[in-house]
N, CA, C and O atoms as a Maestro MAE file, in Angstrom:
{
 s_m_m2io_version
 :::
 2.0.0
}

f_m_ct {
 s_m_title
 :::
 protein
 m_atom[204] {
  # First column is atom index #
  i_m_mmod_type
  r_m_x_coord
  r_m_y_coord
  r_m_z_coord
  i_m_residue_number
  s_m_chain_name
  s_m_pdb_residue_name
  s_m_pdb_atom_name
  i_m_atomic_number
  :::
  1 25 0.856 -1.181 0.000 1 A "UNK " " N  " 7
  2 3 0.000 0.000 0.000 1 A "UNK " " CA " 6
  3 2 0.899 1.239 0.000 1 A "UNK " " C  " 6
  4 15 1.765 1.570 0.809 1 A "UNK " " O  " 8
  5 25 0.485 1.817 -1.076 2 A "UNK " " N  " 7
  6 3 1.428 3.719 -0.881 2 A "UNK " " CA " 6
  7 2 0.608 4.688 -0.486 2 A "UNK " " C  " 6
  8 15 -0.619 4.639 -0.395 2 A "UNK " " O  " 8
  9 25 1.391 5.646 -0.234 3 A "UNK " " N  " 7
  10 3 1.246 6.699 0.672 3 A "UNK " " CA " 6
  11 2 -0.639 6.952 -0.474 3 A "UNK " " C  " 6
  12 15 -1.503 7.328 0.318 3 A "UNK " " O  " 8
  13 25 -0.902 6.887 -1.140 4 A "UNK " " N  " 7
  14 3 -1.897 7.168 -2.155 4 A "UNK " " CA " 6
  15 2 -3.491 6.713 -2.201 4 A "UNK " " C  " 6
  16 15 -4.544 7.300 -2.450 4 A "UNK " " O  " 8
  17 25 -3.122 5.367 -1.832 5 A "UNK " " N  " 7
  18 3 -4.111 4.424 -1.171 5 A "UNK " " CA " 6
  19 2 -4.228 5.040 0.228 5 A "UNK " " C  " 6
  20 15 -5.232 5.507 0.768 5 A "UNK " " O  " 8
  21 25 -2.811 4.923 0.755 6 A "UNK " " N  " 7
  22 3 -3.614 5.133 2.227 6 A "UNK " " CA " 6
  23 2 -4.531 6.049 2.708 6 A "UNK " " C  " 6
  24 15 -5.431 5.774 3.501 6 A "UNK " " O  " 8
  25 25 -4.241 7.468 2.085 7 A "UNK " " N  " 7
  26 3 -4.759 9.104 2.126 7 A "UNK " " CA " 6
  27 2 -6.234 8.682 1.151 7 A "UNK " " C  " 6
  28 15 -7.205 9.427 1.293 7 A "UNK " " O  " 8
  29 25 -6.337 7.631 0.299 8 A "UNK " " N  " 7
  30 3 -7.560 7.396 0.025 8 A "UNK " " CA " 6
  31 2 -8.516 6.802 0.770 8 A "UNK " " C  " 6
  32 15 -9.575 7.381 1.014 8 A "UNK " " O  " 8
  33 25 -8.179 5.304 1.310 9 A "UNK " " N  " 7
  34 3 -9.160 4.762 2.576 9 A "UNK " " CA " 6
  35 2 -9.198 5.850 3.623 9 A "UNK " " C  " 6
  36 15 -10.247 6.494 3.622 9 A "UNK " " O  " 8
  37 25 -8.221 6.230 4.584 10 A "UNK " " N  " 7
  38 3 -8.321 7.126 5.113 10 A "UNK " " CA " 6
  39 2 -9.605 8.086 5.160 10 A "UNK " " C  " 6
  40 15 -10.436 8.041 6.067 10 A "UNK " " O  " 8
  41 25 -9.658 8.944 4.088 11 A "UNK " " N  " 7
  42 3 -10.543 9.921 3.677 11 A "UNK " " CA " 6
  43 2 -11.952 8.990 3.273 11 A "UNK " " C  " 6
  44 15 -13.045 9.557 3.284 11 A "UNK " " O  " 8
  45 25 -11.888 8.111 3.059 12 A "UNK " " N  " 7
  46 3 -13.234 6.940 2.911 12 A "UNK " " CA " 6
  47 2 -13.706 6.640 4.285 12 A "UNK " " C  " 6
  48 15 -14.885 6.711 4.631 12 A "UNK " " O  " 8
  49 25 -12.616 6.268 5.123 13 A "UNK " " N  " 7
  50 3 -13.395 6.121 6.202 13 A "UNK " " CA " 6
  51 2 -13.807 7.267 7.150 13 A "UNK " " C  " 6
  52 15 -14.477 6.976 8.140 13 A "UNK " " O  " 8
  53 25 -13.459 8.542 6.922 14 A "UNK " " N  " 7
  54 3 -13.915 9.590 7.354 14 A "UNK " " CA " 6
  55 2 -15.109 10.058 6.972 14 A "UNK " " C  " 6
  56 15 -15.973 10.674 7.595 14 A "UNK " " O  " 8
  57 25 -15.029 9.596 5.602 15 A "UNK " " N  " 7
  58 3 -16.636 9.977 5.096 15 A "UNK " " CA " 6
  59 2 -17.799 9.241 5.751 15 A "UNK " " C  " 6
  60 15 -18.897 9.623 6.155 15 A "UNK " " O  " 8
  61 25 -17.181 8.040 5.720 16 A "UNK " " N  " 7
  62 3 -18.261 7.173 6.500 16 A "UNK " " CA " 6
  63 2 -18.716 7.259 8.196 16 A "UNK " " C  " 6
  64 15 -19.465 6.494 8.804 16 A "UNK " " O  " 8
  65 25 -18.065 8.336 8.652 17 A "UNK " " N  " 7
  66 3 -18.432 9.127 10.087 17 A "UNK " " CA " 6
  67 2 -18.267 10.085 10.330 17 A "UNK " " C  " 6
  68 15 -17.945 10.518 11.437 17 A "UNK " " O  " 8
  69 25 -18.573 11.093 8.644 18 A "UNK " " N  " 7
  70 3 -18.435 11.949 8.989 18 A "UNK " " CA " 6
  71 2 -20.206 12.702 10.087 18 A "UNK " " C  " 6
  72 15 -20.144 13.688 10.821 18 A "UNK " " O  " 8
  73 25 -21.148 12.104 9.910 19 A "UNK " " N  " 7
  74 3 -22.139 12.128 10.800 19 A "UNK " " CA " 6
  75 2 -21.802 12.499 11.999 19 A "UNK " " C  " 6
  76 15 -21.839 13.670 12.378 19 A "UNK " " O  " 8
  77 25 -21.353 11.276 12.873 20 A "UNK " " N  " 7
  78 3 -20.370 11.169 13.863 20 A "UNK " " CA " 6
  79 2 -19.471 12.521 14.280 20 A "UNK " " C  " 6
  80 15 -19.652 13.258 15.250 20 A "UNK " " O  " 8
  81 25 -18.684 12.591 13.482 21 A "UNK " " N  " 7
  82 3 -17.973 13.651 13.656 21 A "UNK " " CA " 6
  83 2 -18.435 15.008 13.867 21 A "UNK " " C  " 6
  84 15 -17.686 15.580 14.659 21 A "UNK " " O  " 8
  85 25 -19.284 15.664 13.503 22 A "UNK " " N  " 7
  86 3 -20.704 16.589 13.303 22 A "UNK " " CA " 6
  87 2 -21.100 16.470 14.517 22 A "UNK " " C  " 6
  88 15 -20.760 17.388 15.263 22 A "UNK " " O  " 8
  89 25 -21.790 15.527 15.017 23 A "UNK " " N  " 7
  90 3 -22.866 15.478 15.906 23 A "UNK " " CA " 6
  91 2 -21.476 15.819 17.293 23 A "UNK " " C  " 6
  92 15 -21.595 16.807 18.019 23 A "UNK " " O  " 8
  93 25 -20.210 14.799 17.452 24 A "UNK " " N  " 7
  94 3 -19.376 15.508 18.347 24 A "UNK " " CA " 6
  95 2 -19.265 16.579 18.423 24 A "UNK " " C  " 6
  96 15 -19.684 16.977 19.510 24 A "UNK " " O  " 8
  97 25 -18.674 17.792 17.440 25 A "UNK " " N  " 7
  98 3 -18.219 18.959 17.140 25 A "UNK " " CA " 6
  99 2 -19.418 19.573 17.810 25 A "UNK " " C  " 6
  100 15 -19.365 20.277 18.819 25 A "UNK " " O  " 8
  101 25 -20.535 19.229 17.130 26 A "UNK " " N  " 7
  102 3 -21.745 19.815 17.581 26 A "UNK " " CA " 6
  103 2 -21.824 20.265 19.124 26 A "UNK " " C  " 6
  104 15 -21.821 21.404 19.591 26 A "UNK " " O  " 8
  105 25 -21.888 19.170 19.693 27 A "UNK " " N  " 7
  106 3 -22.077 18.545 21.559 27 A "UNK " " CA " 6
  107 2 -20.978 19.837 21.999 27 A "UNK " " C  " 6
  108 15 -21.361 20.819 22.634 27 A "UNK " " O  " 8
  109 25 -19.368 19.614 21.480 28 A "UNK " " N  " 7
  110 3 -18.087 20.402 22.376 28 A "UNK " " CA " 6
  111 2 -18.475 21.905 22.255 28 A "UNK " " C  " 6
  112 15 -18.396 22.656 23.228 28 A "UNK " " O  " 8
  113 25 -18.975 22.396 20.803 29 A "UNK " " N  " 7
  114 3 -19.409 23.611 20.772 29 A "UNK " " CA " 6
  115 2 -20.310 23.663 21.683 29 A "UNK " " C  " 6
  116 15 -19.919 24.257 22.689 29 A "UNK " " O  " 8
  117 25 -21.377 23.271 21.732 30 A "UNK " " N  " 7
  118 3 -22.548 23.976 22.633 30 A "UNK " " CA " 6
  119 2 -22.141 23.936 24.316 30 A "UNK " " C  " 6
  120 15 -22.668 24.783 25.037 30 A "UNK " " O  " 8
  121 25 -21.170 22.907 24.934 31 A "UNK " " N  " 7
  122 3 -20.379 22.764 26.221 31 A "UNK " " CA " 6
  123 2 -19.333 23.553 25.980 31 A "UNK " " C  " 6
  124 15 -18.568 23.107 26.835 31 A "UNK " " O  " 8
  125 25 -18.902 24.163 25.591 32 A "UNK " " N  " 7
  126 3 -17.940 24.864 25.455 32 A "UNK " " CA " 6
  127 2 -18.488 26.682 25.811 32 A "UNK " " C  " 6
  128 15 -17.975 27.318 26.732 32 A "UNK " " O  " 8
  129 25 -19.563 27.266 24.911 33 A "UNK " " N  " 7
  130 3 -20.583 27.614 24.923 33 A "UNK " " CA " 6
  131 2 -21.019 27.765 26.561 33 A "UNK " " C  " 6
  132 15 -20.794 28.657 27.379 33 A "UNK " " O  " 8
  133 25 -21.516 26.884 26.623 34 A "UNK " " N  " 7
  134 3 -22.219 26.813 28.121 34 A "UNK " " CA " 6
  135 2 -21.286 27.379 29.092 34 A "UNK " " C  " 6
  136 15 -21.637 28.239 29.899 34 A "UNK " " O  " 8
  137 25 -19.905 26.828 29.013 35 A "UNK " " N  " 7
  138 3 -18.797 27.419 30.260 35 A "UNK " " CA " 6
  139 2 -18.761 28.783 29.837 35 A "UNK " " C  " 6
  140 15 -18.832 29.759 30.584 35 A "UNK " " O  " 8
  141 25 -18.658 28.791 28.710 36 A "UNK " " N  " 7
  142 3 -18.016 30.363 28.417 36 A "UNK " " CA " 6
  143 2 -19.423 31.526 28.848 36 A "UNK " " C  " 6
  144 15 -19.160 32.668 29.226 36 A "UNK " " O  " 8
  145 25 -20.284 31.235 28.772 37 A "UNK " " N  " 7
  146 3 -21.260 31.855 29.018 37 A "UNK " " CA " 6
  147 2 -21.611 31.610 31.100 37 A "UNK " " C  " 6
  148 15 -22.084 32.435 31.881 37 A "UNK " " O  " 8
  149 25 -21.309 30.703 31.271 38 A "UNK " " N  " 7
  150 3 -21.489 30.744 32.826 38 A "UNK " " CA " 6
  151 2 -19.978 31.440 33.437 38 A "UNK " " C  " 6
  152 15 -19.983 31.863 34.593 38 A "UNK " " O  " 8
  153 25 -18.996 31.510 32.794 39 A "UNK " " N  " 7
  154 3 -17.847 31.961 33.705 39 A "UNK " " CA " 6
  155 2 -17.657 33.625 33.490 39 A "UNK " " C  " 6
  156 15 -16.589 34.055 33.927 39 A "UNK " " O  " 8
  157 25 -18.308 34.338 33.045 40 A "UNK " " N  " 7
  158 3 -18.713 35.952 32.629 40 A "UNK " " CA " 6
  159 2 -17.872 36.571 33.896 40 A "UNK " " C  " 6
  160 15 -18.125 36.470 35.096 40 A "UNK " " O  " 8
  161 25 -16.875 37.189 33.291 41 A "UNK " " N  " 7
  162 3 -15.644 38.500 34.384 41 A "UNK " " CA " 6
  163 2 -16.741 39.414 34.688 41 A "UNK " " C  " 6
  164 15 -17.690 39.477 33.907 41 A "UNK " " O  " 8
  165 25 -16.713 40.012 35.574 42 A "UNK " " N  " 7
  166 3 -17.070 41.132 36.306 42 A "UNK " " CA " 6
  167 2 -16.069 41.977 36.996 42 A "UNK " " C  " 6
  168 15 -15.585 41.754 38.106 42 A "UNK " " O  " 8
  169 25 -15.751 43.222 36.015 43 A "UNK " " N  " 7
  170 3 -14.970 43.957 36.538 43 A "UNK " " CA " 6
  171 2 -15.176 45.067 37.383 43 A "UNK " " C  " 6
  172 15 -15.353 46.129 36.786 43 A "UNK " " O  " 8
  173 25 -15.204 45.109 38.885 44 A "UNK " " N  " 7
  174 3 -16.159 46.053 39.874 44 A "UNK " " CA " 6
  175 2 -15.179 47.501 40.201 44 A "UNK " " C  " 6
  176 15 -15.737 48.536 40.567 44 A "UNK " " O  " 8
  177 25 -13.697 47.426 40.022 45 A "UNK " " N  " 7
  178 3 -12.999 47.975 40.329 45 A "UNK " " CA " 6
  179 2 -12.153 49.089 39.496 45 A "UNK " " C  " 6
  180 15 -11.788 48.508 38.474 45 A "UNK " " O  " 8
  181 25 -11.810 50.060 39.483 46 A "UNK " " N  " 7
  182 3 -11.209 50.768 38.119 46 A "UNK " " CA " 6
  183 2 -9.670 51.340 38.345 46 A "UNK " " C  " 6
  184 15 -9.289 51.633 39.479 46 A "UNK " " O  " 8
  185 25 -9.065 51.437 37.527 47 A "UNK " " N  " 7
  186 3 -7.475 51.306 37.491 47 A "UNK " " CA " 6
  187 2 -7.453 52.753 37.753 47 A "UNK " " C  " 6
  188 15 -8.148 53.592 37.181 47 A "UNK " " O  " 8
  189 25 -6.319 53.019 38.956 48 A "UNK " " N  " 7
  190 3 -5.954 54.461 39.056 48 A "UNK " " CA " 6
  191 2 -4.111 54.172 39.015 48 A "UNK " " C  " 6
  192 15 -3.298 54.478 39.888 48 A "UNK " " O  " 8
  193 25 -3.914 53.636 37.971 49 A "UNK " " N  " 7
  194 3 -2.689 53.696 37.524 49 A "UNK " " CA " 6
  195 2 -2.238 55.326 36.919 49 A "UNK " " C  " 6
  196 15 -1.259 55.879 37.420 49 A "UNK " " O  " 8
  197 25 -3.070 56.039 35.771 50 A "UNK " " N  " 7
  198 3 -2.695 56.997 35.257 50 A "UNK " " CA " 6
  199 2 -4.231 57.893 35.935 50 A "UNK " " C  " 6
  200 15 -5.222 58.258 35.301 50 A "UNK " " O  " 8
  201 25 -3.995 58.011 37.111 51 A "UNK " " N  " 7
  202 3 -4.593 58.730 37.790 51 A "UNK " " CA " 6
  203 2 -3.686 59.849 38.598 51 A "UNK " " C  " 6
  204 15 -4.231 60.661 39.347 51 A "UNK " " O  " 8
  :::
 }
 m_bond[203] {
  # First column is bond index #
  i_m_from
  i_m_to
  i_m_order
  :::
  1 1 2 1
  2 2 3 1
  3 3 4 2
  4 3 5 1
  5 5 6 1
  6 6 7 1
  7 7 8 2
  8 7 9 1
  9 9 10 1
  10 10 11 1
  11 11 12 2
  12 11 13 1
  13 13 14 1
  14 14 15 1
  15 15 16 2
  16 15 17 1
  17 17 18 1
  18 18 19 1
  19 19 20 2
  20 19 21 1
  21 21 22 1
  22 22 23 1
  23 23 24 2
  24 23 25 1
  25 25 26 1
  26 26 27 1
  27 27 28 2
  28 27 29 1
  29 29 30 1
  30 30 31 1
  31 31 32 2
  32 31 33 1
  33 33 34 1
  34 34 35 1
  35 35 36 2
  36 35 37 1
  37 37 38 1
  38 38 39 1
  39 39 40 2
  40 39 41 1
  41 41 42 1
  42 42 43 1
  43 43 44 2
  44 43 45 1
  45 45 46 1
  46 46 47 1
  47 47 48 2
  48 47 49 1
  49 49 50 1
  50 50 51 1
  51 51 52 2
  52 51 53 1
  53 53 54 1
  54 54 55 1
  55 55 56 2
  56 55 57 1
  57 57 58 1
  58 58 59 1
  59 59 60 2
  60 59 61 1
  61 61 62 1
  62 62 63 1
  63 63 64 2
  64 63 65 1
  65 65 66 1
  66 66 67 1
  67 67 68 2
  68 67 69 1
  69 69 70 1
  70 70 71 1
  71 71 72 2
  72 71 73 1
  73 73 74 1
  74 74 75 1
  75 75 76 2
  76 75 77 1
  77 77 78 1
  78 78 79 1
  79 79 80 2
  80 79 81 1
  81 81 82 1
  82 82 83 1
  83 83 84 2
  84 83 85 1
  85 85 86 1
  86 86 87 1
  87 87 88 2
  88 87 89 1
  89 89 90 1
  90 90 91 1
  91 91 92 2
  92 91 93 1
  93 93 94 1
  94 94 95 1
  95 95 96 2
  96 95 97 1
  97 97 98 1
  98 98 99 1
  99 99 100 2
  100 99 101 1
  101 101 102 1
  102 102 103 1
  103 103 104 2
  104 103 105 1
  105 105 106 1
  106 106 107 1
  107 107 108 2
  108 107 109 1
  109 109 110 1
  110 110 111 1
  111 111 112 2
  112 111 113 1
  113 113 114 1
  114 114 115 1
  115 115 116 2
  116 115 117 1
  117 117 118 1
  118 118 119 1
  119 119 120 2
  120 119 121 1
  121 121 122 1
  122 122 123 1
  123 123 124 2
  124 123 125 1
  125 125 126 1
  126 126 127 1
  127 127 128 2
  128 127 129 1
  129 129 130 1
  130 130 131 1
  131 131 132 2
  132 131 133 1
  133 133 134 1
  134 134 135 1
  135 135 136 2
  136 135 137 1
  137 137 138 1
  138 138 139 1
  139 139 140 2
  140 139 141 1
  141 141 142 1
  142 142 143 1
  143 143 144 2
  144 143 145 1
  145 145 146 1
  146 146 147 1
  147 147 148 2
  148 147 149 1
  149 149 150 1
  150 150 151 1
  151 151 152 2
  152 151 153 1
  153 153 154 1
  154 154 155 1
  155 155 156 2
  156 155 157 1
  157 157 158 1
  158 158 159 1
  159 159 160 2
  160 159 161 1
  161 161 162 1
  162 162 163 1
  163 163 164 2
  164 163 165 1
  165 165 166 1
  166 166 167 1
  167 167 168 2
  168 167 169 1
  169 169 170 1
  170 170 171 1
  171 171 172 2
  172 171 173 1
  173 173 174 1
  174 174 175 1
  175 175 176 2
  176 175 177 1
  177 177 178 1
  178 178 179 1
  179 179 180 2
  180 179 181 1
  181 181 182 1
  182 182 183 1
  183 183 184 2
  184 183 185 1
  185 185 186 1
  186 186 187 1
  187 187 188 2
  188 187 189 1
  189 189 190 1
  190 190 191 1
  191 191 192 2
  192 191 193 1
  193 193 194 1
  194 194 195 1
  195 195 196 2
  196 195 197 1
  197 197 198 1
  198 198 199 1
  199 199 200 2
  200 199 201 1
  201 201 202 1
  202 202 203 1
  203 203 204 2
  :::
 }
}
């Protein structure tokens, strides 16, 4: 098998989950999402550096 074949099955069997793959991506975005939206900075304090 050469490098030619392999980058071909390869990419065959990706197609065949690429579903799979989607529906993951899907899931990490929206949890990802979720933290980023629950961990929100609140900045209460103000810089008197060039004060």
């Amino acid at each position: 098998m050469n490098s030619i074949e392999l980058i071909k099955q390869l990419l065959n069997r990706l197609k065949k989950f690429s579903w799979l793959i989607a529906v993951i991506a899907a899931g990490f975005g929206g949890f990802f999402y979720y933290i980023a939206r629950q961990s929100v900075l609140v900045y209460t304090s103000r810089a008197t550096v060039f004060r």
